[in-house]
KEKE-3310 file (N, C-alpha, C; in steps of 0.2 Angstrom, whole numbers, plus 5000, padded with zeros to 4 digits):
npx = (4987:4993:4992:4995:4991:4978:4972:4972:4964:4951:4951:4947:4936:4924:4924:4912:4911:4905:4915:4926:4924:4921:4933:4941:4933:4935:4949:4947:4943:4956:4963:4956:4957:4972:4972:4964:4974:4985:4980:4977:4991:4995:4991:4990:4983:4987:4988:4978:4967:4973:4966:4964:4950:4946:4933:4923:4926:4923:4911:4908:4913:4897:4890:4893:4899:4904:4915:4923:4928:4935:4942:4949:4957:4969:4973:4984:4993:5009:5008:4998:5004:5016:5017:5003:4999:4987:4978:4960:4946:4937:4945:4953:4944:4943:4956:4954:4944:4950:4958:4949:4940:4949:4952:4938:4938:4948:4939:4928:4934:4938:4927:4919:4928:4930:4915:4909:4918:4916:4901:4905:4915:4905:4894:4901:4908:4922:4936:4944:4960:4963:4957:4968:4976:4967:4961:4974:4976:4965:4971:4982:4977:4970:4984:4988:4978:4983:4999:4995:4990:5002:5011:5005:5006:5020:5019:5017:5026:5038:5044:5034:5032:5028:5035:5046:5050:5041:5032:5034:5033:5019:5014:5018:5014:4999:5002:5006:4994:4985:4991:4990:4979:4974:4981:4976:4963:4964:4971:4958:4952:4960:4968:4978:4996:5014:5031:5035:5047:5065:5069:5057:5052:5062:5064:5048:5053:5061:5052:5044:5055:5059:5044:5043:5055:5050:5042:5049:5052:5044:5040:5051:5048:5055:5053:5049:5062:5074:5066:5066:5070:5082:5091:5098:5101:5117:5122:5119:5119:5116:5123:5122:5123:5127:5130:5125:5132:5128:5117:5111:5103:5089:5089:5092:5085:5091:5096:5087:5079:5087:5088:5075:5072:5084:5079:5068:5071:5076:5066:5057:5065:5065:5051:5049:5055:5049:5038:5040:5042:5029:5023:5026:5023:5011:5004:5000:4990:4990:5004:5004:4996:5005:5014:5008:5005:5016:5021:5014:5016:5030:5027:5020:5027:5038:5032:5026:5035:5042:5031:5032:5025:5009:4995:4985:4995:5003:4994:4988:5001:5000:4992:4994:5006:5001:4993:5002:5011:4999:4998:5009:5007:4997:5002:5013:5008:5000:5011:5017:5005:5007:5020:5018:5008:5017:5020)
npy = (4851:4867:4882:4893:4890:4887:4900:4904:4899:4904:4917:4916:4920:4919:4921:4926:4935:4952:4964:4957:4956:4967:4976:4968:4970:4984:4984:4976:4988:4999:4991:4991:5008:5009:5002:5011:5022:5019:5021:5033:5039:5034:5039:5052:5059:5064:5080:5086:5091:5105:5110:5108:5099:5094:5094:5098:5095:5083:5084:5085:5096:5102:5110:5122:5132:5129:5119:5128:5136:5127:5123:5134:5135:5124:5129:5138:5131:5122:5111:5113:5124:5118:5107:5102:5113:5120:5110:5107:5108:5097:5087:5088:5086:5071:5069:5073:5067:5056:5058:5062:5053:5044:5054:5056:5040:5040:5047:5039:5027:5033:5034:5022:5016:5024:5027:5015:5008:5018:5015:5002:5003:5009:4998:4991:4980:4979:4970:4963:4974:4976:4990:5002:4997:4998:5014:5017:5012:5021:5034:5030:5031:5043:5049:5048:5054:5067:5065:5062:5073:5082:5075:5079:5091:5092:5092:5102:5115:5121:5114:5102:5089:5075:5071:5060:5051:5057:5051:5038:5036:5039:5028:5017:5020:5015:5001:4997:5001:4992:4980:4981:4980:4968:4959:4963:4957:4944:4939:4940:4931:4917:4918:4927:4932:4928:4931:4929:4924:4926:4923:4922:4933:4943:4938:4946:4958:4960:4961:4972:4982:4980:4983:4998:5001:5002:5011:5023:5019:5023:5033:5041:5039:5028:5016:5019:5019:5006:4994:4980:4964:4948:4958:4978:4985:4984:4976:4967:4978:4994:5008:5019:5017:5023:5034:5046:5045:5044:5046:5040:5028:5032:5044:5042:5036:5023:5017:5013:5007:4995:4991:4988:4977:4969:4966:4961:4948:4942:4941:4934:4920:4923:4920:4908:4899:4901:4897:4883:4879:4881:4874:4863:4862:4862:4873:4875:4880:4893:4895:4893:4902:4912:4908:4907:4921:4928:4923:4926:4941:4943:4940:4951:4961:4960:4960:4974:4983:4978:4981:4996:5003:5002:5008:5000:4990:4991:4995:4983:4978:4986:4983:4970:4971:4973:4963:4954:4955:4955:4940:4935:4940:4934:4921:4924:4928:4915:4908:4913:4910:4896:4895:4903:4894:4882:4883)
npz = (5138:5137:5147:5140:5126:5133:5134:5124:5115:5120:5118:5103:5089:5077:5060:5056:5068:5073:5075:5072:5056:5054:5055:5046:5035:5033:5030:5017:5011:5011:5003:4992:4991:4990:4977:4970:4972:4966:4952:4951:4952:4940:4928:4931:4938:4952:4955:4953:4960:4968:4982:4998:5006:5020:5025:5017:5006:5000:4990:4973:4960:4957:4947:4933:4934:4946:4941:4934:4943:4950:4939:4935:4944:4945:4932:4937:4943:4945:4937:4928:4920:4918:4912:4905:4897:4889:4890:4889:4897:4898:4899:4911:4918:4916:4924:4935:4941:4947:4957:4962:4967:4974:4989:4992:4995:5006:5016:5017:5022:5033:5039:5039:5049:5060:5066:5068:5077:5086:5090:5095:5106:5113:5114:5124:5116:5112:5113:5127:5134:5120:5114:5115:5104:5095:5093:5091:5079:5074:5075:5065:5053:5052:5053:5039:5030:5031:5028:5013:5011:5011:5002:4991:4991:4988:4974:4968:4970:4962:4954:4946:4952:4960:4977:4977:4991:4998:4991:4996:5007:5008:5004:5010:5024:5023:5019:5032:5038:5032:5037:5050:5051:5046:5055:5067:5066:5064:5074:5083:5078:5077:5088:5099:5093:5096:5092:5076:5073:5067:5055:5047:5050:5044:5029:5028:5032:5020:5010:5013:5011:4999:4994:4996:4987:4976:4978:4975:4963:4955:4959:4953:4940:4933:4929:4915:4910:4902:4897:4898:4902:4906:4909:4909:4897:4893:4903:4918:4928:4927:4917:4923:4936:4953:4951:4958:4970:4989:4989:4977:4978:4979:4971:4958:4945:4936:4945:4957:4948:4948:4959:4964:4956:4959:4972:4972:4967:4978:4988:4983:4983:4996:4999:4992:5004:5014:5011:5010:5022:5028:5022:5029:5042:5046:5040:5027:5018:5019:5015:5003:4998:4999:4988:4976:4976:4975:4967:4955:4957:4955:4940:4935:4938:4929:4917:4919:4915:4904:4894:4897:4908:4906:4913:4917:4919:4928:4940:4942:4945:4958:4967:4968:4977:4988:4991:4988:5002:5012:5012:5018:5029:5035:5034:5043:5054:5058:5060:5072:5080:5081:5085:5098:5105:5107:5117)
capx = (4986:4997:4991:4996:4987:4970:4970:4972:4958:4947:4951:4945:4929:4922:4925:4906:4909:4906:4922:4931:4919:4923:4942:4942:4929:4941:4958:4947:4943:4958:4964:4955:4963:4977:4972:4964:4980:4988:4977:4979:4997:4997:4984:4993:4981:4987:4989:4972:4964:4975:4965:4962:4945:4944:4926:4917:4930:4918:4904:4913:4911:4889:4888:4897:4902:4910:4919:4927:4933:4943:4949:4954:4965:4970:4979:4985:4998:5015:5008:4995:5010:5025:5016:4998:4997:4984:4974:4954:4940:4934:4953:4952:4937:4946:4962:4950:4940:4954:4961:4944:4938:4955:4950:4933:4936:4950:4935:4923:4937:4938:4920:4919:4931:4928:4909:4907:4924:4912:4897:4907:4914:4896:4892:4907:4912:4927:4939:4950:4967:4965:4956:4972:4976:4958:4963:4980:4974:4959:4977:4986:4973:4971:4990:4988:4976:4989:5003:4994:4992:5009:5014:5001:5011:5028:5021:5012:5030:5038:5043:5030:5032:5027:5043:5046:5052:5034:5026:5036:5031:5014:5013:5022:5009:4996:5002:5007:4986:4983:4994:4989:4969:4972:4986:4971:4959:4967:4973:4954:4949:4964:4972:4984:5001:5022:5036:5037:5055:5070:5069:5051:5051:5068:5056:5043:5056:5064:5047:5042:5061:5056:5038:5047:5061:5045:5038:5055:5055:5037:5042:5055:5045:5060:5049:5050:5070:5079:5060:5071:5073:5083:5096:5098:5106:5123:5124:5114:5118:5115:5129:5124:5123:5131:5131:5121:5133:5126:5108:5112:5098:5085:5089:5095:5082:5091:5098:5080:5075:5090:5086:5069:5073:5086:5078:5060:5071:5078:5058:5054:5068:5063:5045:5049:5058:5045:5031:5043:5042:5022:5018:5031:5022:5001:4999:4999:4987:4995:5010:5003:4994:5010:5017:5002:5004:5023:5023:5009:5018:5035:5026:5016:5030:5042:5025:5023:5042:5043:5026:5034:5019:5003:4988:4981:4998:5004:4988:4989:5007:5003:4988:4999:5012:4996:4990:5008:5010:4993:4996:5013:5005:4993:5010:5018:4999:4999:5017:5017:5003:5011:5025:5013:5005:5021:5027)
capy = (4858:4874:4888:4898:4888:4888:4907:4907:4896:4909:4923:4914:4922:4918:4927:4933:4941:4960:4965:4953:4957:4976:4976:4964:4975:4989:4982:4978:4997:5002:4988:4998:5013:5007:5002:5018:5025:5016:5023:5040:5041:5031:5043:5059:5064:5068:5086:5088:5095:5109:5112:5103:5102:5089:5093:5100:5090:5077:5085:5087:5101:5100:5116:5123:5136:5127:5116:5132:5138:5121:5120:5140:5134:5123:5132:5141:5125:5121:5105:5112:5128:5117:5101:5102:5119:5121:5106:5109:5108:5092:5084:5089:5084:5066:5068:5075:5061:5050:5062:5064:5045:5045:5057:5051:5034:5039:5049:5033:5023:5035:5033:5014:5014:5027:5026:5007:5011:5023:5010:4994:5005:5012:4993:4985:4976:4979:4963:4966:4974:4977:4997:5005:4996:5001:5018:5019:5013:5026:5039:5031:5034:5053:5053:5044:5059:5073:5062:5060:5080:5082:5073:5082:5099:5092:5093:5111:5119:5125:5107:5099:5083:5071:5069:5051:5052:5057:5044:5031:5036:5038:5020:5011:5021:5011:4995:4996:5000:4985:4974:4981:4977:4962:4956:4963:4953:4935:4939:4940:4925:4913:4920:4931:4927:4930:4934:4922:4921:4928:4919:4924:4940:4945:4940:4951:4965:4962:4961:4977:4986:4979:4988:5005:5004:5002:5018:5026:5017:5026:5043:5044:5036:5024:5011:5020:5015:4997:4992:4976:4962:4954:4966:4983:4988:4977:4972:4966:4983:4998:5011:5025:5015:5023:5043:5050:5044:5041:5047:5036:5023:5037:5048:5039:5032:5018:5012:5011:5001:4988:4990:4983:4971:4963:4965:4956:4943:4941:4941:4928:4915:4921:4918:4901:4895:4902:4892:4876:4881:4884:4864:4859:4865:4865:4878:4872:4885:4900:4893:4891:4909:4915:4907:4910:4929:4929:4920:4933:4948:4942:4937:4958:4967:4960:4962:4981:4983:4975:4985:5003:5001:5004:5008:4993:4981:4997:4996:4977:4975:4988:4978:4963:4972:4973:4955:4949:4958:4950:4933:4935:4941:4928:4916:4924:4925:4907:4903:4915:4908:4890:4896:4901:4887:4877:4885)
capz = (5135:5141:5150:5134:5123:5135:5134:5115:5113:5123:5113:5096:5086:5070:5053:5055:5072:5071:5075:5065:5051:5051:5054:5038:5029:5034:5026:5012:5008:5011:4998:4986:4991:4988:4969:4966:4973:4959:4945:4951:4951:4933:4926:4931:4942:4959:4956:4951:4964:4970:4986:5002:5012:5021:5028:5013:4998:4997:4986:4966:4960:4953:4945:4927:4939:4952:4938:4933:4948:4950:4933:4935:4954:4942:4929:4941:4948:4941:4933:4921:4917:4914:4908:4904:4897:4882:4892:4892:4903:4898:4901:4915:4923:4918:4930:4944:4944:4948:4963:4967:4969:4980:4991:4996:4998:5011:5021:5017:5026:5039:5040:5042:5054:5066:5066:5072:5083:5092:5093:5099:5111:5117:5117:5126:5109:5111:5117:5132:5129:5113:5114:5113:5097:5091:5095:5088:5070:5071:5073:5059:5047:5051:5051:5033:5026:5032:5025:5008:5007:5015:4996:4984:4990:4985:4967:4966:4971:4955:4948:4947:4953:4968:4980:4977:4997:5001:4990:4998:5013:5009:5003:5018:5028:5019:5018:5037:5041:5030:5038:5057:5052:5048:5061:5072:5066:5066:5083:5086:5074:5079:5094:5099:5091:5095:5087:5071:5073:5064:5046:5044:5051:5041:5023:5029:5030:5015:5007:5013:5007:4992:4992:4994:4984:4972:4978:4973:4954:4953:4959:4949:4934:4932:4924:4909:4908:4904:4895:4894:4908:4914:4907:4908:4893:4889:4907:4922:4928:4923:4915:4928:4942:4956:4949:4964:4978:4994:4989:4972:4978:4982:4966:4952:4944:4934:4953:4958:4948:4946:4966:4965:4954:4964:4980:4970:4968:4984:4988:4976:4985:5003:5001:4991:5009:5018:5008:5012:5032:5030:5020:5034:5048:5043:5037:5018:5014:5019:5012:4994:4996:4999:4984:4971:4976:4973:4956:4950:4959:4949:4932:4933:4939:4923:4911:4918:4916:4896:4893:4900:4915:4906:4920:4920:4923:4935:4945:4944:4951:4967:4971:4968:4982:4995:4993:4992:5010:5017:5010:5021:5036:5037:5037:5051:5062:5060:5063:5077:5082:5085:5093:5106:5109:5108:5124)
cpx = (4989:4991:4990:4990:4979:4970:4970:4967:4952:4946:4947:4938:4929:4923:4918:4905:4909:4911:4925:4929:4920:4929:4941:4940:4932:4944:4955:4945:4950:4963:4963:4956:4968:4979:4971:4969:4986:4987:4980:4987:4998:4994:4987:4988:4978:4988:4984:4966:4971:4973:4965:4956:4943:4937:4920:4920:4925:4914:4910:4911:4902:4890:4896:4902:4908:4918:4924:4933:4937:4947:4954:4960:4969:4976:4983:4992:5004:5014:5006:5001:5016:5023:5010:4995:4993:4978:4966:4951:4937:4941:4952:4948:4941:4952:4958:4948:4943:4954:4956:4940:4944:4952:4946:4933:4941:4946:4931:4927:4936:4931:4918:4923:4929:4921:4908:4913:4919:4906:4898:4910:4907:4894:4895:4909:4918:4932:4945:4955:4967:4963:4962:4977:4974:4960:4969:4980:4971:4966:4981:4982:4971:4978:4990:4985:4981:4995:5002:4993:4999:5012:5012:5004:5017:5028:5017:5017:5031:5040:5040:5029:5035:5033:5042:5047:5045:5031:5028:5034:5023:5010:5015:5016:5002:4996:5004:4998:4984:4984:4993:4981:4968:4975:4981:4965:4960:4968:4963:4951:4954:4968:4979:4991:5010:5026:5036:5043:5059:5070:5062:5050:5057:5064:5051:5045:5058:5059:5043:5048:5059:5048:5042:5051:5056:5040:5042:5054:5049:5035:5045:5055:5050:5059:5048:5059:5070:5071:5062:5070:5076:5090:5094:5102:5111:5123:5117:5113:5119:5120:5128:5122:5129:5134:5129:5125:5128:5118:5108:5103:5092:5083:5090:5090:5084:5090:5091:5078:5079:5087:5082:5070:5079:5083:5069:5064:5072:5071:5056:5058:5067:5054:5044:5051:5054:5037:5035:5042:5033:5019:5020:5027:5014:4997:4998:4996:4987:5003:5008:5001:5001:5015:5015:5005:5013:5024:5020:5012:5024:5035:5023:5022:5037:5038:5025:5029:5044:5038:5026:5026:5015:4999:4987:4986:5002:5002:4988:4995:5006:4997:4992:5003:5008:4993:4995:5009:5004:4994:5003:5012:5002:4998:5011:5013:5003:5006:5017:5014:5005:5019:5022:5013:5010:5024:5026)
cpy = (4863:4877:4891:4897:4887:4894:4908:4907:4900:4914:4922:4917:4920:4924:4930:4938:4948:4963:4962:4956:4962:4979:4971:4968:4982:4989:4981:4986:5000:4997:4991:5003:5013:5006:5009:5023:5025:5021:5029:5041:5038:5036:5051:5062:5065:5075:5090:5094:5098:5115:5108:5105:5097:5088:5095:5095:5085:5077:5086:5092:5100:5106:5118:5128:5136:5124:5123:5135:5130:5121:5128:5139:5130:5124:5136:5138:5126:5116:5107:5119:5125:5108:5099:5107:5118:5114:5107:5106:5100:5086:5082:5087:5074:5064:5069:5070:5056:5051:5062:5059:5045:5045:5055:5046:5035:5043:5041:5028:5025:5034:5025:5013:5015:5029:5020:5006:5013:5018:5006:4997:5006:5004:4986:4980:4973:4973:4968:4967:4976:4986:5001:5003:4998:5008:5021:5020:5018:5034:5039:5032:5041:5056:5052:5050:5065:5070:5063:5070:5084:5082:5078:5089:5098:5093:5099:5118:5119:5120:5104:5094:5078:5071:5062:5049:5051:5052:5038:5031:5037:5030:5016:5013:5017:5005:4994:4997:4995:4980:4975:4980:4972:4957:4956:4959:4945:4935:4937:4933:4918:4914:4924:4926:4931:4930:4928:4918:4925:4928:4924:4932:4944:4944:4946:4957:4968:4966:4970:4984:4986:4982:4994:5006:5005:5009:5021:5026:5022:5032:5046:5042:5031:5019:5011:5019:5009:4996:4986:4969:4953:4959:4972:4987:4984:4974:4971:4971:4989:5006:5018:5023:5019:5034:5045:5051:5043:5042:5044:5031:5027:5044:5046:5033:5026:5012:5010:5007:4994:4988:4985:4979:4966:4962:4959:4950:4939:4938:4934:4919:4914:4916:4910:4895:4894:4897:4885:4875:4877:4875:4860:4859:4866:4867:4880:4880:4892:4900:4892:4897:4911:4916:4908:4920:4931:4929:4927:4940:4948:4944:4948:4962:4966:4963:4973:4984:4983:4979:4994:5007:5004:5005:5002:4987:4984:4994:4989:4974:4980:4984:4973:4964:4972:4964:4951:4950:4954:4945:4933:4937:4939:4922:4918:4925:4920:4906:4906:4912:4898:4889:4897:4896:4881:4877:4880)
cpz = (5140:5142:5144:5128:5124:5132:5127:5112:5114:5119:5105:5093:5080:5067:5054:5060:5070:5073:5070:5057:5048:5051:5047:5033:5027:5029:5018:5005:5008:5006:4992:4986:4990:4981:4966:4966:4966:4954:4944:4951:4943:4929:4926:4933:4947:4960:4955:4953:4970:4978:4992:5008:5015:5025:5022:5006:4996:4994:4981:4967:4955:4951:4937:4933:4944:4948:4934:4934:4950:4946:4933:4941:4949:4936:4931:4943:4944:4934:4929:4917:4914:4908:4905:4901:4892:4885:4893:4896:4903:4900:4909:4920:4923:4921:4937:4946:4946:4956:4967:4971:4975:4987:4995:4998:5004:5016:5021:5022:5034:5043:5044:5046:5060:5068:5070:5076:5088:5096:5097:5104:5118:5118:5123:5123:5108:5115:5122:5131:5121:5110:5114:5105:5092:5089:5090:5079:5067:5070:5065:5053:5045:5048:5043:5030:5027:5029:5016:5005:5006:5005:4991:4986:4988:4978:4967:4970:4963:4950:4950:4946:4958:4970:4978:4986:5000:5000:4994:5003:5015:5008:5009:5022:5026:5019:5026:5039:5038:5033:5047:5057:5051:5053:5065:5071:5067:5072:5087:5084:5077:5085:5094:5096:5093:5091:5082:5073:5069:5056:5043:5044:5044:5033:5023:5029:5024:5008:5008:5010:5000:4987:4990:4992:4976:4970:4973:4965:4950:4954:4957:4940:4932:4931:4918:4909:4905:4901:4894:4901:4905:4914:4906:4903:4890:4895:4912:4927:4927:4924:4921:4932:4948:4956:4954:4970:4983:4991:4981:4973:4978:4977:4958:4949:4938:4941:4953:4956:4946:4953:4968:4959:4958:4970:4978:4969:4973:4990:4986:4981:4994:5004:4998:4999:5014:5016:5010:5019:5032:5029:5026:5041:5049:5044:5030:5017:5013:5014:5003:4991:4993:4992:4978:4971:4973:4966:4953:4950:4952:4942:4931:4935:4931:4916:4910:4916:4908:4894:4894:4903:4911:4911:4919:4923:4928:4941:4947:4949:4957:4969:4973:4974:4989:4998:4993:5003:5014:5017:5016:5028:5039:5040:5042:5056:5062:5061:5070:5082:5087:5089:5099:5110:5108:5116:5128)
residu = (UNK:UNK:UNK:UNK:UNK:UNK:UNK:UNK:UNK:UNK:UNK:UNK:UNK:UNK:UNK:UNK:UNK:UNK:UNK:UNK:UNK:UNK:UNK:UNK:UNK:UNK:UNK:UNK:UNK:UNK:UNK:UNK:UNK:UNK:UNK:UNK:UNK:UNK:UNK:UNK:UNK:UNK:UNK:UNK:UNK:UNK:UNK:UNK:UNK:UNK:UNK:UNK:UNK:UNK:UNK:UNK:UNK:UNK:UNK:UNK:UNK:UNK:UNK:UNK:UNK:UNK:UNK:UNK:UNK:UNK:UNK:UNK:UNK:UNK:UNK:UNK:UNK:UNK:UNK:UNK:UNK:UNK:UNK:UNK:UNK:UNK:UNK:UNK:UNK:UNK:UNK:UNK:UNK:UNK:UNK:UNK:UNK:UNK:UNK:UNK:UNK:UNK:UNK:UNK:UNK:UNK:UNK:UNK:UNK:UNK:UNK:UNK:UNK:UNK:UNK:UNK:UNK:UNK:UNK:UNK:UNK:UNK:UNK:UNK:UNK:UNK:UNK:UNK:UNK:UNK:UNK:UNK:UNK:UNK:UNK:UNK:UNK:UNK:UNK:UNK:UNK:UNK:UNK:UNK:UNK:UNK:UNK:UNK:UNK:UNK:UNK:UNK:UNK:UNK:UNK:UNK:UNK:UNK:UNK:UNK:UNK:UNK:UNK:UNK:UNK:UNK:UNK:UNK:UNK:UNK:UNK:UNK:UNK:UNK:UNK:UNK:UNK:UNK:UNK:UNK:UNK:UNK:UNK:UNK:UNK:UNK:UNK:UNK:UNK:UNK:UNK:UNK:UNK:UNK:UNK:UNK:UNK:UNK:UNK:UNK:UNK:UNK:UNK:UNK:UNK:UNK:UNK:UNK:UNK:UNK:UNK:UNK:UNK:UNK:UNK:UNK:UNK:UNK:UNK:UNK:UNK:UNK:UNK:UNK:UNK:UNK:UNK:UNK:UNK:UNK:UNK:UNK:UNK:UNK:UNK:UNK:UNK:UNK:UNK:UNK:UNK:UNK:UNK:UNK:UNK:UNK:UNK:UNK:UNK:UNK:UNK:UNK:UNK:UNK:UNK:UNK:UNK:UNK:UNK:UNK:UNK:UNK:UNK:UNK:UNK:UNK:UNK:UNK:UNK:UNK:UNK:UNK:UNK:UNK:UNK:UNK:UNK:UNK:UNK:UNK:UNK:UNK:UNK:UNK:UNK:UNK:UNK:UNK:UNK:UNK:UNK:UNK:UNK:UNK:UNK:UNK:UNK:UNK:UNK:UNK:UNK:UNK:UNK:UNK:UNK:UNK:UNK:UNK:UNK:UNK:UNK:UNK:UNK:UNK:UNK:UNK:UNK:UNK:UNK:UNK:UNK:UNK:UNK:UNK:UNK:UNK:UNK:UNK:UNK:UNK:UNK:UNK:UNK:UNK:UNK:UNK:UNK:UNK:UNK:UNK:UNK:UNK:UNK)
# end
């Protein structure tokens, strides 16, 4: 047994330690943050609530009163004057509710994080080396609610509608706290892990380019296009490919979405190689996650594509884009992890 290998073994905890437990329980809320994030951008409505409190926002509005004065700030915005005009009270109440579930569940987060952060400190919980981790997450989640307001003003300028730039960068923020609570957790469960390697690591990038060029197809509604696959139109790509110049990828909502179609498939052939590594090497059952969440991701992103994204195969393929990503981070834990302990 190496040196490398004893101290792995040391660091091991169970999935019901209290840590483990609440870093997991974490990732899961912020899973559902991530669907309801869905909803509310499929739904049309993130521009709903046109204020920001982040210390009092959390009650609705209870009063006929109150629901007035929101709906009044409301008509007030770009969105309900240039797209929603003639919209009543009762409409409305169903876009808030989306925006406004949102909203709290990214304080609830904040809640379950930074509350039992505070006690496992006060009790010494916390495992060695790892407090400035602990720490940094409890930062990127703050930065996360200022990002996600950061967006909600790019649509309440005079066109009313989200930067797709923002959203992509409010999604990446999100799926990187997903993928840092539960890295941190395996590390606690299985032991710390090193660099996968090149192969696996270079998937995981592509994997993640391929998240946000997704944002992109979603900011720029460019799911409504090519309702067709796997042609767009007479050819496999599409006749305004290339109109935007250099910002072509990032403004041209055909680009975008032949983008994330080639780049899904590119996805589709790495995480197949990666599943032949994982059987090779045993960790079979990462290697099948991997390969389960791919097929389904593949099979709902053509579905939502041929169906001109309903809410429901929408909201299904961005979960699909979080639970592909985890099933992939659990792979490179455990391959990391046997690099390790092969030193």
């Amino acid at each position: 047994m190496t040196i490398a290998a004893t101290s792995t073994e040391r660091m091991m905890r169970p999935l019901t330690d209290p840590v483990v437990a609440w870093l997991l329980g974490v990732a899961g809320l912020v899973f559902c943050m991530i669907v309801v994030g869905g909803i509310t951008r499929l739904t049309g409505s993130g521009l709903s609530m046109v204020e920001w409190r982040p210390l009092m926002g959390i009650l609705p509005p209870l009063s006929d009163g109150e629901w007035q004065r929101v709906f009044t700030l409301y008509q007030q915005s770009p969105e309900y004057i240039h797209v929603n005009s003639g919209m009543g009270i009762d409409e409305f109440k169903t876009i808030f509710f989306w925006e406004y579930v949102h909203r709290v569940l990214g304080r609830v987060i904040g809640l379950a994080y930074g509350l039992p952060l505070l006690v496992f400190l006060a009790l010494g919980r916390i495992p060695q080396g790892f407090g400035l981790r602990f720490m940094l997450l409890l930062v990127l989640g703050g930065m996360q609610g200022v990002i996600g307001w950061w967006m909600v003003k790019s649509g309440l300028a005079e066109d009313p509608a989200v930067s797709q730039y923002r959203l992509a960068v409010h999604l990446s923020m999100a799926l990187i706290i997903l993928s840092a609570l539960l890295w941190t957790a395996l590390d606690l469960v299985n032991g710390r892990a090193r660099f996968p390697g090149a192969h696996p690591a270079g998937i995981a990038g592509a994997l993640g380019v391929t998240i946000v060029a997704g944002a992109f197809v979603a900011g720029m509604d460019a799911g409504l296009l090519y309702n067709e696959y796997p042609l767009m139109g007479d050819g496999l790509v599409p006749d305004e490919y290339g109109l935007e110049g250099w910002a072509d990828p990032f403004e041209n909502p055909a680009s975008a979405q032949f983008h994330h179609r080639l780049l899904a498939l590119l996805v589709v052939v790495g995480v197949i190689s990666l599943w032949w590594r994982a059987i090779n090497s045993g960790l079979a059952m990462r290697g099948y996650a991997m390969l389960t969440a791919v097929g389904l991701q593949f099979v709902l992103g053509v579905a939502t594509l041929l169906y001109a994204v309903p809410v429901s195969l929408g909201t299904m393929h961005q979960g699909g884009a979080a639970l592909l990503l985890a099933s992939v981070v659990w792979y490179l834990h455990g391959a990391g992890v046997k690099r390790l302990t092969a030193i």
